[in-house]
N, C-alpha and C positions, 0 to 999 in steps of 0.2 A: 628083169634082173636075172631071172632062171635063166633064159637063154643065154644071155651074156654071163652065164657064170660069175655071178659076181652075187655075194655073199652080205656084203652091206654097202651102203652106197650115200651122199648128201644126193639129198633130191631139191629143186631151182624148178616152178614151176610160176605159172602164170593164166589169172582171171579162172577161166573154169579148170584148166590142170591143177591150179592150187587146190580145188576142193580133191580130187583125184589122191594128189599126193596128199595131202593129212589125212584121208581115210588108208593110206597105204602106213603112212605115219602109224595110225593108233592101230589097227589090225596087226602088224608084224612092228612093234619098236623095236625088236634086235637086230630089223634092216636095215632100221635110217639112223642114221649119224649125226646126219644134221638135215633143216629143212628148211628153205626160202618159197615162203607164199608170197607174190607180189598182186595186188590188188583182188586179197582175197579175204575175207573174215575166218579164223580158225571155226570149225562147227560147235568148237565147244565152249566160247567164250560167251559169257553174259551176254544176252541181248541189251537190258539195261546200260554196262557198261564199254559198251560199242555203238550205242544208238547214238552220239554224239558225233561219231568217224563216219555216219553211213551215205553221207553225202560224197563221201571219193568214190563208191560204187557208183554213184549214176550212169557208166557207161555200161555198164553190167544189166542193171535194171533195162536198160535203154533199148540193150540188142535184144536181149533174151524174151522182149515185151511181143507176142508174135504179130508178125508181119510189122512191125516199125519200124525197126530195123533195117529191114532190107528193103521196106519204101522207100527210108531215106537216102539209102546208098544204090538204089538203083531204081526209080520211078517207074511205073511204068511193067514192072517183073514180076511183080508180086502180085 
């Protein structure tokens, strides 16, 4: 955002950028304006009252599990 001179901004992020962006979120909030996580858990929400949702992550869990991931997208590489 400093190089692009831009002073506050919505930030639209996605799977690991959403963690990205809500640490940029709570670090500097007179940056962001607004914020879209898509298939991302905020860091600061109840574990309890997320543990219900935490089956939409499984592709999360999936890739980042090492070497699964990219067994399964590419056999043979890993």
């Amino acid at each position: 955002m400093d190089a692009l001179d831009l002073r506050r901004a919505r930030l639209i992020a996605h799977d690991w950028g959403g963690h990205a962006a809500f640490l940029a979120a709570l670090q500097a909030p007179e940056r962001v304006s607004h914020l879209l996580a898509v298939k991302r858990r905020a860091p600061v929400a109840a574990p309890a009252a997320t543990a219900p949702q935490l089956w939409r992550f499984w592709p999360t869990a999936f890739s980042s599990t090492h070497g699964l991931g990219g067994w399964c997208l590419a056999p043979g590489l890993v």
